[in-house]
Backbone as CSV, one residue per row, in Angstrom:
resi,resn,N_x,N_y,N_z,CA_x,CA_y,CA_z,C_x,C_y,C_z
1,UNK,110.616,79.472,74.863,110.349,80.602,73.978,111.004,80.369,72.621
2,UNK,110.351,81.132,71.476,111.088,80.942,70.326,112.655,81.722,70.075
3,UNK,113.553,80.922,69.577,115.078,81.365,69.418,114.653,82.126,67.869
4,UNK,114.403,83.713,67.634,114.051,84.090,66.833,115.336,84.144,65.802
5,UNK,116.502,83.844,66.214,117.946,83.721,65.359,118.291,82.891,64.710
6,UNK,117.488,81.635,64.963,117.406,80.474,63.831,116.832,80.429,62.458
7,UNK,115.425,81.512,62.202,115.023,81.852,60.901,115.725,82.889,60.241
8,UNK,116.410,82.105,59.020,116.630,83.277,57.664,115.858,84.782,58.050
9,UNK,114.281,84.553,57.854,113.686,85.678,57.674,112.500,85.708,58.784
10,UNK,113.120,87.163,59.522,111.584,86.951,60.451,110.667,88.139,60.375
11,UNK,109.598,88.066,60.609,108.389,89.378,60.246,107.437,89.382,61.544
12,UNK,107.353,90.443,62.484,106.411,90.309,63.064,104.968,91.107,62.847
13,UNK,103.937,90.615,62.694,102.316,91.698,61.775,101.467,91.629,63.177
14,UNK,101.536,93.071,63.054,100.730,93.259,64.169,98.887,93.488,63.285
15,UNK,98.644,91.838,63.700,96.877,91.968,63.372,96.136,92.467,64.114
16,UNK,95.320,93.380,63.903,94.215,94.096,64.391,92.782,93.114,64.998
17,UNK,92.379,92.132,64.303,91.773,91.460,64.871,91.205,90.333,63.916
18,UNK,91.310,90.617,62.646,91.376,89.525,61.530,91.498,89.451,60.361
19,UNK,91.247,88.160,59.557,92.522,87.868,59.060,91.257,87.265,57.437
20,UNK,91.028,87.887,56.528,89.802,87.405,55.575,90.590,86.232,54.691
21,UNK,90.479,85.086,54.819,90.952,83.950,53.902,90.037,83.662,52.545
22,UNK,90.999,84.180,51.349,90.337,83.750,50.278,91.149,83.471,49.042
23,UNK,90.922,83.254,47.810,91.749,82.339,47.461,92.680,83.408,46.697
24,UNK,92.326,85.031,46.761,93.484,86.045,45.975,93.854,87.176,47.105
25,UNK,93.803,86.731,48.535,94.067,87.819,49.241,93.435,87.842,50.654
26,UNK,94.940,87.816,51.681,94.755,87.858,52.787,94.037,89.412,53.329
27,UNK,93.583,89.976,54.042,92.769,91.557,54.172,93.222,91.626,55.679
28,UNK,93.959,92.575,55.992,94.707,92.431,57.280,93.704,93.633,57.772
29,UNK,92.868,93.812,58.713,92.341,94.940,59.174,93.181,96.374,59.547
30,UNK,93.186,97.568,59.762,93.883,98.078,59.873,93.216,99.218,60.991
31,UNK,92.235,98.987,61.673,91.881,99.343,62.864,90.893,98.205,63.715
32,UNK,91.409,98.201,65.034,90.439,97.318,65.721,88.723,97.733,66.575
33,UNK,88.071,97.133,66.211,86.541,97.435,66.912,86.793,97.795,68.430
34,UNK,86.162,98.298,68.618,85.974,99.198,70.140,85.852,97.675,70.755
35,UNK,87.063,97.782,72.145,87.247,96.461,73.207,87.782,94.879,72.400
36,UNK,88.672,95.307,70.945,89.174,94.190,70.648,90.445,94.259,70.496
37,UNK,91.293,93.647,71.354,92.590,93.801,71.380,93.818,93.358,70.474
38,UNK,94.643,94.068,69.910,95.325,93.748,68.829,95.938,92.727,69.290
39,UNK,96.094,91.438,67.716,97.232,90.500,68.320,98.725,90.604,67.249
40,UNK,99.611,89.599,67.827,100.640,90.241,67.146,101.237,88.683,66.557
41,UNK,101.352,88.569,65.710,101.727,87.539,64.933,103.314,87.155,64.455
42,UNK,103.964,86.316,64.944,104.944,85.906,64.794,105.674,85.438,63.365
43,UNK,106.181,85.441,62.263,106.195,84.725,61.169,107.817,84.850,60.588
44,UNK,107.875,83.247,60.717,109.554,82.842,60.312,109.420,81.924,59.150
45,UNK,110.073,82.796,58.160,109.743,82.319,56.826,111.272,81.583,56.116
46,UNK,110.763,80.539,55.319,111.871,80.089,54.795,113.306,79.194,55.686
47,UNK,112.546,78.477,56.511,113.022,77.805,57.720,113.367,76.287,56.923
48,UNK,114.496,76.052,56.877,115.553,74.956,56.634,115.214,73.799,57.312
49,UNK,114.268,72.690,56.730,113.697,71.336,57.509,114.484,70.296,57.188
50,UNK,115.536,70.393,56.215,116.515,69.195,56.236,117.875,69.375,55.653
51,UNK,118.610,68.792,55.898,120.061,69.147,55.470,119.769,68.776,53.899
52,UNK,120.761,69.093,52.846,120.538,68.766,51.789,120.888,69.838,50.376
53,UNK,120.635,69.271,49.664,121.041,70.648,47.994,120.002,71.412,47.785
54,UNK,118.689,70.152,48.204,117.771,70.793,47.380,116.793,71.966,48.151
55,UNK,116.848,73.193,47.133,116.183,74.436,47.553,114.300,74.167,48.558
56,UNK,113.850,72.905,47.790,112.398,72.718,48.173,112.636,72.581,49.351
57,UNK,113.508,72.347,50.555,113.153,71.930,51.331,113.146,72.908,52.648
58,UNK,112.072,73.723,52.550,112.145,74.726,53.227,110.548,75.010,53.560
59,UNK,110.467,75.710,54.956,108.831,75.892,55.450,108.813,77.173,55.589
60,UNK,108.007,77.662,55.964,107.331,79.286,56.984,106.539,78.895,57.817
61,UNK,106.703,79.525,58.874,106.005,79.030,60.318,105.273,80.550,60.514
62,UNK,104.626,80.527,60.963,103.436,81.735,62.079,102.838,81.236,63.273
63,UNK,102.875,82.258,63.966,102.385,81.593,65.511,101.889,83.495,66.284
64,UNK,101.102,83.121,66.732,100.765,84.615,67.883,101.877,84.440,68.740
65,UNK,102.753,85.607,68.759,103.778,85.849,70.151,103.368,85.049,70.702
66,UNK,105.109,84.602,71.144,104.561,83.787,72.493,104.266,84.509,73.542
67,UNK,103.438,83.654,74.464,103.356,84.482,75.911,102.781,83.432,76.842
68,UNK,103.782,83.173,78.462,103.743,81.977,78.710,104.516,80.732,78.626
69,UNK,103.788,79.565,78.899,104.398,78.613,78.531,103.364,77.226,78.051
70,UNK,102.199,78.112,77.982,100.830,77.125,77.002,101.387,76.263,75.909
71,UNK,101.313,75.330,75.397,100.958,74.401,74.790,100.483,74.542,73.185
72,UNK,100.623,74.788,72.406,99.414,75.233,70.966,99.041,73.555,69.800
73,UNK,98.315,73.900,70.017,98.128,73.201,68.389,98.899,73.512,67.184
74,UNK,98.763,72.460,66.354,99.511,72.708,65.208,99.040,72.456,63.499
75,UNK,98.956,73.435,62.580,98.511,72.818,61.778,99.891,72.958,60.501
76,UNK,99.688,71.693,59.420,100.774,71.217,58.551,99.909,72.121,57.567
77,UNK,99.987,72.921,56.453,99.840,73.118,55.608,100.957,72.329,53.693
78,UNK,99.893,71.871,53.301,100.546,71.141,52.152,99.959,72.131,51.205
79,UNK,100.697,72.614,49.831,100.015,73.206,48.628,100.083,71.850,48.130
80,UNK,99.118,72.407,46.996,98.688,71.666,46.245,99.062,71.909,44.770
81,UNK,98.856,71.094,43.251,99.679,71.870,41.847,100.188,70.671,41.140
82,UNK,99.318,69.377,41.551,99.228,68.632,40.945,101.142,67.652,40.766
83,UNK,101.760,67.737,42.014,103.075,67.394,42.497,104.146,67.997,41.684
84,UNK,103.693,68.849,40.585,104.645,69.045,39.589,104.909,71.184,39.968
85,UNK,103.922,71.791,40.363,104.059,72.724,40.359,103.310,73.460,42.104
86,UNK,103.248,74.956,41.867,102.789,75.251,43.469,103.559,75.835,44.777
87,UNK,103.175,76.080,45.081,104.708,76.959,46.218,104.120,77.196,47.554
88,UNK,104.291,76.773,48.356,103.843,77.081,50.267,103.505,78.721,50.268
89,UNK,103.710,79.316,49.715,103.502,81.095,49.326,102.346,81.475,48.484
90,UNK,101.854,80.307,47.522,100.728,80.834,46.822,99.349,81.028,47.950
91,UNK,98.568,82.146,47.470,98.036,82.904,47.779,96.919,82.177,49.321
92,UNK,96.193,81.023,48.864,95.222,80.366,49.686,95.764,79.996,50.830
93,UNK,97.450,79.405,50.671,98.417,78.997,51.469,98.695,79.271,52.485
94,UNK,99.101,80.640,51.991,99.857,81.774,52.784,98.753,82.469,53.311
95,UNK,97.298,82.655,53.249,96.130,83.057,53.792,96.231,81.970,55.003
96,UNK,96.173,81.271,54.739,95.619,80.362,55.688,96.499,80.074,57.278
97,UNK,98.075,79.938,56.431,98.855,80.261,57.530,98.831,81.274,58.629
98,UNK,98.153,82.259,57.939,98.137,83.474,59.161,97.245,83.393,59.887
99,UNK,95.954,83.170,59.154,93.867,82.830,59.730,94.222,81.858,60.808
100,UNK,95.092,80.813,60.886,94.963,79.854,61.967,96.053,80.284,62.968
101,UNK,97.027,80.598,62.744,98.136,81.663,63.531,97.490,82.376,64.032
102,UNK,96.258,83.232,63.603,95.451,83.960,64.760,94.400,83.265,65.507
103,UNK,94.057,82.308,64.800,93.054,81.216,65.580,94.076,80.532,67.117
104,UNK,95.164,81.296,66.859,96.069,79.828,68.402,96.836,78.994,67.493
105,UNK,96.838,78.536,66.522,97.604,77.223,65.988,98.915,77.801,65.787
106,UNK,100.136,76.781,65.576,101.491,77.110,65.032,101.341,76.263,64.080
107,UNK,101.449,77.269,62.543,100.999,77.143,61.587,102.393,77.056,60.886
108,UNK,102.757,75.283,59.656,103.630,75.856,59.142,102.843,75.154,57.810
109,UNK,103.726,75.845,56.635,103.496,75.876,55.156,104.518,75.144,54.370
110,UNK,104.574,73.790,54.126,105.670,73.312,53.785,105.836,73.420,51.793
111,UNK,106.896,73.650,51.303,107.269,72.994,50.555,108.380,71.758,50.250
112,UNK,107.937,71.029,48.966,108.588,69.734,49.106,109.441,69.546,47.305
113,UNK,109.998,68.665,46.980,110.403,68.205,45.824,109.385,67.601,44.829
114,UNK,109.367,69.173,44.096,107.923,68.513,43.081,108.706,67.563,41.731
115,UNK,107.487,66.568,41.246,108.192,65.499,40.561,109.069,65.717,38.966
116,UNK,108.975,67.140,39.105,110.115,67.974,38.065,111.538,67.818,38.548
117,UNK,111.737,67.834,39.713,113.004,67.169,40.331,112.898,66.054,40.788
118,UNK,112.127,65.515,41.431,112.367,64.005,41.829,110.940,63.285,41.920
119,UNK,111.517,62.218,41.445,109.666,61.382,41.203,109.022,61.090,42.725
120,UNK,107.785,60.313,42.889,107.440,60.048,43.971,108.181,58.875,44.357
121,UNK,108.458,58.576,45.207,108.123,58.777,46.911,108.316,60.414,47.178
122,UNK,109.468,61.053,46.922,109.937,61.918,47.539,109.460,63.526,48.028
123,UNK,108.266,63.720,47.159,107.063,64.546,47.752,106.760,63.689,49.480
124,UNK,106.142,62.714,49.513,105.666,62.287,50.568,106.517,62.011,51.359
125,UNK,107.706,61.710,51.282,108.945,61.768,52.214,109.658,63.223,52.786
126,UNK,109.445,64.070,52.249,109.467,65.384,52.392,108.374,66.083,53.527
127,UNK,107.183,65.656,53.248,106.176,66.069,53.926,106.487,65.240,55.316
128,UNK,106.623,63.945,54.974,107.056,63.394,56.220,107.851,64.322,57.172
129,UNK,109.014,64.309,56.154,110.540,64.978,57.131,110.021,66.253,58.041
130,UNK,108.815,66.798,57.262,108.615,68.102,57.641,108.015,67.939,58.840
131,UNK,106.759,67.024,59.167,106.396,67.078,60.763,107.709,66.076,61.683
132,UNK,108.403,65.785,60.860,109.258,65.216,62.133,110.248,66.360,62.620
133,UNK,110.371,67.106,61.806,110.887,68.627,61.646,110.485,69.630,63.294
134,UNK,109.044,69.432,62.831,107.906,69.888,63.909,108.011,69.412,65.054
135,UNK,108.049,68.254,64.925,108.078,67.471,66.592,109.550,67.572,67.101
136,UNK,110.475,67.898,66.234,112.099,67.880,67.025,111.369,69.375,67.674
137,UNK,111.284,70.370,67.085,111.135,71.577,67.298,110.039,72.316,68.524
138,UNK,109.665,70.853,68.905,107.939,71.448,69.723,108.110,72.301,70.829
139,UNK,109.171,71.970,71.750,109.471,72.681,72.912,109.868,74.124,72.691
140,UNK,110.684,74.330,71.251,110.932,75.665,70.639,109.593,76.755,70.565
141,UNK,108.821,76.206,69.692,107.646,76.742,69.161,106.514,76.366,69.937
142,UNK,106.836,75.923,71.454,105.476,75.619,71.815,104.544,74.888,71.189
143,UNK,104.677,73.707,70.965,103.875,72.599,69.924,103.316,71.902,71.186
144,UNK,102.160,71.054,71.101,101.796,70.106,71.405,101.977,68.762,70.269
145,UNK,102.909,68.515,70.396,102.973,67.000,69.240,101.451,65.832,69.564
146,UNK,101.014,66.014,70.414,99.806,65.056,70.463,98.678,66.129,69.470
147,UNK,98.855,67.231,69.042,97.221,68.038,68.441,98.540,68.124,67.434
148,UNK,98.584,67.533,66.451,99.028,67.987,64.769,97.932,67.790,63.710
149,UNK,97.432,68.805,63.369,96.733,68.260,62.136,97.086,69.087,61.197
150,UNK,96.530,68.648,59.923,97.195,68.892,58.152,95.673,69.151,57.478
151,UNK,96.418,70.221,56.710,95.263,70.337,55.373,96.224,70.733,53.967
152,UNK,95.781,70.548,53.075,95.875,69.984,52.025,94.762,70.159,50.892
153,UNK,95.137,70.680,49.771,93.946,70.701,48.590,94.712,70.165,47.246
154,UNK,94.037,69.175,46.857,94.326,68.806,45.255,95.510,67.718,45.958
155,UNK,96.725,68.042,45.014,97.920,67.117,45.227,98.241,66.991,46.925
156,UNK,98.285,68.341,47.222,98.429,68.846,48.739,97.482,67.490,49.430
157,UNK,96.192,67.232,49.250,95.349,66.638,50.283,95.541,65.061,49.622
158,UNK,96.500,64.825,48.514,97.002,63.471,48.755,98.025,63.279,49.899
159,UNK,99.196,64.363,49.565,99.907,64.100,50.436,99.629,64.375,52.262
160,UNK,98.576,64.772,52.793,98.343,64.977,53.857,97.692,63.679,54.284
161,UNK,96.835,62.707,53.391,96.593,61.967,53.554,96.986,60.688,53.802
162,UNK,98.477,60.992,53.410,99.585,59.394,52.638,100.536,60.048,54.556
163,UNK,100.027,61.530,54.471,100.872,61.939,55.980,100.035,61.174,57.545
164,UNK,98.690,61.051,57.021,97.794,60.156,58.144,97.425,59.169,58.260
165,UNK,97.952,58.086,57.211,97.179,57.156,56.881,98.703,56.301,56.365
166,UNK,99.634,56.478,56.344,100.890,55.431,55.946,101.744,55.855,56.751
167,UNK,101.599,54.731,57.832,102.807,54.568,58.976,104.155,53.967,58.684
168,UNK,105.099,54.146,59.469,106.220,53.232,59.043,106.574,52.576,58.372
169,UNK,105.900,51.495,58.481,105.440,50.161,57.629,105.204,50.296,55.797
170,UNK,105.232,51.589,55.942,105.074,51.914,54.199,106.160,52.263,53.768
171,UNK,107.473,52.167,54.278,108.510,52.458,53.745,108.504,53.974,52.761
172,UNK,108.228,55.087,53.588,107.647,56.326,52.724,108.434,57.233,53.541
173,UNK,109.042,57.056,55.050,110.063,57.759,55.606,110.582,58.980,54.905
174,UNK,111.956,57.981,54.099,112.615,59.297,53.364,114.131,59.043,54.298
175,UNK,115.026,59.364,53.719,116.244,59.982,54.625,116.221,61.389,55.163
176,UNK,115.355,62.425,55.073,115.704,63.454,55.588,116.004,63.552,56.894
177,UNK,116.206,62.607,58.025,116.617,62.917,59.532,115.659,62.906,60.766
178,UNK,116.218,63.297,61.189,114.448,63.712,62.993,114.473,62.180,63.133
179,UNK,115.136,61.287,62.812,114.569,59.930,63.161,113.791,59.795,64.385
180,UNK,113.913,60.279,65.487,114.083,59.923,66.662,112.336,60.199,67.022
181,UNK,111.964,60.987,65.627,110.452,61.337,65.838,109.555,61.200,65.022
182,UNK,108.177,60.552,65.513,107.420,59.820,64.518,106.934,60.925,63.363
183,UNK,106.202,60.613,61.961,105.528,61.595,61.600,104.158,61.793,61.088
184,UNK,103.905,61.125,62.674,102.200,60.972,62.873,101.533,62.083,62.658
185,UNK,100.772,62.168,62.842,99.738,63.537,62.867,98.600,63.025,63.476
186,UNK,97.603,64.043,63.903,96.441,63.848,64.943,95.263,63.719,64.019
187,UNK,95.099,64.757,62.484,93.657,64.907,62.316,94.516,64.891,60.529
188,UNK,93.359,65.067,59.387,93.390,65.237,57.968,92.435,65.938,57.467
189,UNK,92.500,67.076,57.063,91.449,68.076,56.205,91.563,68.295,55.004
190,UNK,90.791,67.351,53.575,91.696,67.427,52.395,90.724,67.735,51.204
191,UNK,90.624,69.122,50.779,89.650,69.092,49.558,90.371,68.707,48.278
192,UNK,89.443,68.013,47.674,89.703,67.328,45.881,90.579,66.313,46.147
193,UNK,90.470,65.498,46.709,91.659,64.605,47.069,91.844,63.409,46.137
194,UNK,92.809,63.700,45.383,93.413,62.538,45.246,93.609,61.385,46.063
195,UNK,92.331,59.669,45.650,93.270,58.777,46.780,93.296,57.806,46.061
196,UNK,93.535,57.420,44.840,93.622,56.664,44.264,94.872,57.064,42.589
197,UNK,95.973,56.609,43.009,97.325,57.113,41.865,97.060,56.581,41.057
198,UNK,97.281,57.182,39.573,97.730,56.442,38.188,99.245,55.657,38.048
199,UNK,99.026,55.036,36.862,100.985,54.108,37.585,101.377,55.123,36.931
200,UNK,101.099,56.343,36.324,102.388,56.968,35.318,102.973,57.398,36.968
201,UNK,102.676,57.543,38.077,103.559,57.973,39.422,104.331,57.102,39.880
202,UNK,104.458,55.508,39.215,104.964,54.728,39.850,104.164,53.549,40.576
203,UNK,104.389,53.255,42.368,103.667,52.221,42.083,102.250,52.602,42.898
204,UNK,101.144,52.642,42.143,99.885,53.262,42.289,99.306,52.603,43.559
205,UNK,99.833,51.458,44.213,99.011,51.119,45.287,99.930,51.525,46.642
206,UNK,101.232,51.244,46.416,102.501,51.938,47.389,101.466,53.628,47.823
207,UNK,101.562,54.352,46.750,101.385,55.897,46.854,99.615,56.538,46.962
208,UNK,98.664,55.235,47.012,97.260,55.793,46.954,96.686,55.583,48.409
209,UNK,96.540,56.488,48.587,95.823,56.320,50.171,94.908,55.214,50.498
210,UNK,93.899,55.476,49.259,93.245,53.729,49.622,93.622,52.991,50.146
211,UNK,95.088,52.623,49.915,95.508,51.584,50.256,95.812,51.444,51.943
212,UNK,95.820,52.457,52.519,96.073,52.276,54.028,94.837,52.630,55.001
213,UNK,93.757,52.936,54.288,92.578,52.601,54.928,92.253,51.779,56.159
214,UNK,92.120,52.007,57.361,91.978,50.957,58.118,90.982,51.289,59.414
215,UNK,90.198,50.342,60.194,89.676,50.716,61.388,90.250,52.012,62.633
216,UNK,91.600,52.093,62.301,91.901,52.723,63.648,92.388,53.719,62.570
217,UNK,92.058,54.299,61.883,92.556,55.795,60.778,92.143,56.937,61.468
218,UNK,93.282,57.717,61.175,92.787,58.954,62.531,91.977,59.914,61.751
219,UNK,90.876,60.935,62.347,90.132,61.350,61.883,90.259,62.447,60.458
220,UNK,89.693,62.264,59.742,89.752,62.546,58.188,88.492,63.677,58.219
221,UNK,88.591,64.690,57.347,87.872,65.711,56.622,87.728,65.283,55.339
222,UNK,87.267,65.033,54.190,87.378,65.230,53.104,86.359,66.099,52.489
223,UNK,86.177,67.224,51.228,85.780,67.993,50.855,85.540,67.608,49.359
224,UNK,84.243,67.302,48.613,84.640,66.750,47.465,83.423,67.739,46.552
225,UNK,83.796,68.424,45.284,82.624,68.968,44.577,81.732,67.895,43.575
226,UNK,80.533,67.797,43.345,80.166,66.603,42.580,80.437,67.593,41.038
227,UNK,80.881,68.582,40.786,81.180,68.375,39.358,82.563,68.747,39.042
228,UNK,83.199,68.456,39.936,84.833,68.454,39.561,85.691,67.395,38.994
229,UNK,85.929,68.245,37.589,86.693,66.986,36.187,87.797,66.646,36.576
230,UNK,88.414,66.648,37.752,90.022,65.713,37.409,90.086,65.055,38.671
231,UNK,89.414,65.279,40.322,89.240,64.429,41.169,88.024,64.036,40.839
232,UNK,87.334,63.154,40.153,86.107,62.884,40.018,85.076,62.532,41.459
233,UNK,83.952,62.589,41.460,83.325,62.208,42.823,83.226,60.805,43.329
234,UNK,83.126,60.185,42.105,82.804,58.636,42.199,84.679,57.833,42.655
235,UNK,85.339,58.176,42.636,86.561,58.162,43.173,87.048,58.452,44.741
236,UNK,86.481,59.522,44.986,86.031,59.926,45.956,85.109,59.037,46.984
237,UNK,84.220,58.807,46.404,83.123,57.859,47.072,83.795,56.644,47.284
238,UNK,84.283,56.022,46.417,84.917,54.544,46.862,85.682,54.966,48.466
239,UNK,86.661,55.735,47.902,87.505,56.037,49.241,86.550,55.603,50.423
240,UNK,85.342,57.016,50.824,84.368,56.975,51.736,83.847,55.569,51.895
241,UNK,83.542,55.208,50.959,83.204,53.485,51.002,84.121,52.576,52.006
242,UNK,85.084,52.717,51.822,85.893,51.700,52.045,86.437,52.465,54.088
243,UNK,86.337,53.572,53.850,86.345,53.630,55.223,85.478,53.469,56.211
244,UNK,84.086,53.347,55.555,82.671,52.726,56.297,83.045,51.045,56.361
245,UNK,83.005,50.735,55.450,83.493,49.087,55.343,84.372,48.507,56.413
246,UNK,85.336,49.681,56.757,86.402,49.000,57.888,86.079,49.176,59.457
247,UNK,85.089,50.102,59.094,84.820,50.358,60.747,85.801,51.951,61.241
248,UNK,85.622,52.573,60.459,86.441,53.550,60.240,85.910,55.191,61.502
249,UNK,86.042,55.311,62.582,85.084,56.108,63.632,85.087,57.279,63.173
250,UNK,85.778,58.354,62.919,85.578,59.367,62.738,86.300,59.992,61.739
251,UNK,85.236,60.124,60.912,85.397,60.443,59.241,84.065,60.978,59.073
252,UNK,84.495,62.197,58.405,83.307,63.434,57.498,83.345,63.722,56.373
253,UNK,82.114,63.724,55.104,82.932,63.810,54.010,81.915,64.778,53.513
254,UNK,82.379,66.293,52.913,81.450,67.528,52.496,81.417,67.279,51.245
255,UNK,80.289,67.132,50.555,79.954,67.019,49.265,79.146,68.757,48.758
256,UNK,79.781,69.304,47.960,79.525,70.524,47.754,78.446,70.205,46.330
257,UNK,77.581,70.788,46.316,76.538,70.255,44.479,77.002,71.713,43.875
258,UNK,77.904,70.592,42.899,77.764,71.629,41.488,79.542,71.952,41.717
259,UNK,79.921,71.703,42.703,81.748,72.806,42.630,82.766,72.343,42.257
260,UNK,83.253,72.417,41.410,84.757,71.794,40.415,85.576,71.906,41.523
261,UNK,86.825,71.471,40.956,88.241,71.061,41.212,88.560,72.447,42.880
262,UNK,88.054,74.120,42.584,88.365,74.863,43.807,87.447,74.576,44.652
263,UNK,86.846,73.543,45.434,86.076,73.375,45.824,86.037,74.107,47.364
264,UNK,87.679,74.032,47.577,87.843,74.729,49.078,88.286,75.765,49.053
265,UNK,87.918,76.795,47.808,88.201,78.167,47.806,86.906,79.062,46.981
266,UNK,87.558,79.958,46.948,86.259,81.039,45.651,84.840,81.062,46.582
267,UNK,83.809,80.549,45.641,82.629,80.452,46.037,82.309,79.749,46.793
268,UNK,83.009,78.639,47.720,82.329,77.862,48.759,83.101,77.863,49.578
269,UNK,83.696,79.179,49.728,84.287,79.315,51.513,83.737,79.496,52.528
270,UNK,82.231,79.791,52.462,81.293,80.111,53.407,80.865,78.717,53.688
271,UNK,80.678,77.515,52.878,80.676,76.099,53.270,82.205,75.309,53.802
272,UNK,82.862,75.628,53.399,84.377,74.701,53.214,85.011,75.515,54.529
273,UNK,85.275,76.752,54.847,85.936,76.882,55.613,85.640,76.569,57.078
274,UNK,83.959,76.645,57.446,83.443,76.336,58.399,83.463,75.021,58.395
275,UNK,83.159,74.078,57.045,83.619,72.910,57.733,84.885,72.403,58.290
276,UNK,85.957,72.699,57.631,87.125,72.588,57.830,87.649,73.221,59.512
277,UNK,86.957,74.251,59.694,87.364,74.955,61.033,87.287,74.109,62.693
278,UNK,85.628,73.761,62.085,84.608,72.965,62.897,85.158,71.437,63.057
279,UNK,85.602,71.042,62.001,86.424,69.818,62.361,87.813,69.917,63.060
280,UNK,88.624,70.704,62.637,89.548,70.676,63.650,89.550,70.793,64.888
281,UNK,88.207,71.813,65.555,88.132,72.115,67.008,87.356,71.301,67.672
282,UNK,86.536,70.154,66.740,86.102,69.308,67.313,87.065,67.785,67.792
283,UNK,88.104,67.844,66.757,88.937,66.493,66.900,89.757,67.456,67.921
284,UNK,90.133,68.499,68.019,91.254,68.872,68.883,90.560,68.772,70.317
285,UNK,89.250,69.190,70.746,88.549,69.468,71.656,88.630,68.019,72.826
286,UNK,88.707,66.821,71.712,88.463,65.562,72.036,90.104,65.140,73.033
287,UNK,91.334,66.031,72.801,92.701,65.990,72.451,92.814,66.688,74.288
């Protein structure tokens, strides 16, 4: 069961039956339909993932009461803000954390060290620390460490990506601790994705996902608009390219016509969220 004395801050929301995800406002129902039973939502905010000075390094978790001793899925939430700005609390974020908290998942929202305090690696070492965070913690929160998956938009769905796709071997760790636990993940859901770095980040092939592309890459979402000016599409496409090229099994890539940079919010949540949903319960289903 969860030790509710370990979070700073805890909130329990009793949801009625759902939860409207959009990009200015969660809509908590406030009566339930005849024969739908209220659920009650767990949420420990501002949870301490590594020893240290720095303030970023802190999550919020949500989960439906426990009850039992079931097993849950898990999903990583990354914001996104272009590594420099953004907060695990802005609005799409913090929607989302709760929408899958009522879906069954133990949902956390990480923030990390944006490159106003420290350059890269240390975003992606952060994110790291954070599911190894998760996996010390699984027996607490009822995790299944084999079902972790991550989503991610903009900067967010680089780093979810550099979280599925650069093992060990990339020297991207980090000192934050949990050694003892990998910080694999199961699945990747990433609209506007950055996968290809400029060197003003340093070293552009170390930090671009491209670069770890390989046959056995665990299954990927990507979400891309064809008229969005700063992840371009044709950038995008190489990526997809290169994971066909390797023999790459299960990879989906939503091309939205016409949707800029919010591609996984505003006007194409009726496309983006169902895809995004549909992929997770299909890679988890497989799990």
């Amino acid at each position: 069961m969860v030790n509710l004395h370990k979070a700073p801050t805890l909130r329990i929301l009793s949801i009625v039956y759902f939860i409207i995800f959009t990009a200015s406002c969660a809509s908590l129902a406030t009566e339930a339909p005849e024969g739908v039973s209220p659920k009650r939502i767990v949420v420990l905010d501002d949870i301490t993932y590594r020893s240290g000075d720095s303030q970023a390094w802190k999550l919020d978790l949500a989960m439906l009461e426990p009850k039992g001793d079931e097993l849950r899925p898990a999903l990583v939430i990354i914001h996104g803000g272009g590594w420099n700005a953004g907060d695990k609390r802005d609005r799409p974020y913090r929607s989302m954390l709760l929408d899958y908290a009522l879906k069954g998942y133990v949902t956390i929202s990480v923030n990390y060290r944006l490159t106003r305090e420290a350059p890269l690696p240390a975003c992606i070492e952060d994110c790291k620390c954070a599911v190894r965070w998760l996996k010390a913690h699984a027996k607490e929160y009822q995790v299944d460490p084999n079902r972790i998956t991550a989503y991610g938009h903009s900067a967010g769905a680089h780093l979810v990506l550099m979280l599925g796709l650069a093992g060990p071997d990339a020297g991207l760790e980090g000192d934050g601790g949990w050694n003892d636990y990998s910080s694999s993940i199961t699945a990747v859901a990433g609209g506007s994705p950055p996968t290809e770095m400029s060197s003003r980040y340093g070293d552009p092939e170390k930090y671009s996902p491209i670069t770890y592309v390989s046959a056995d890459a665990l299954p990927i979402l990507l979400i891309q608009g064809t008229a969005d000016p700063i992840v371009r599409k044709e950038v995008t496409d190489r990526f997809v390219e290169k994971m066909k090229s390797v023999g790459a099994k299960d990879f989906r890539y939503e091309v939205v016509e016409g949707a800029v940079h919010d591609v996984a919010y505003n006007n194409y949540l009726d496309i983006t969220s169902k895809a995004i949903d549909n992929f997770f319960t299909d890679v988890l289903a497989k799990k």
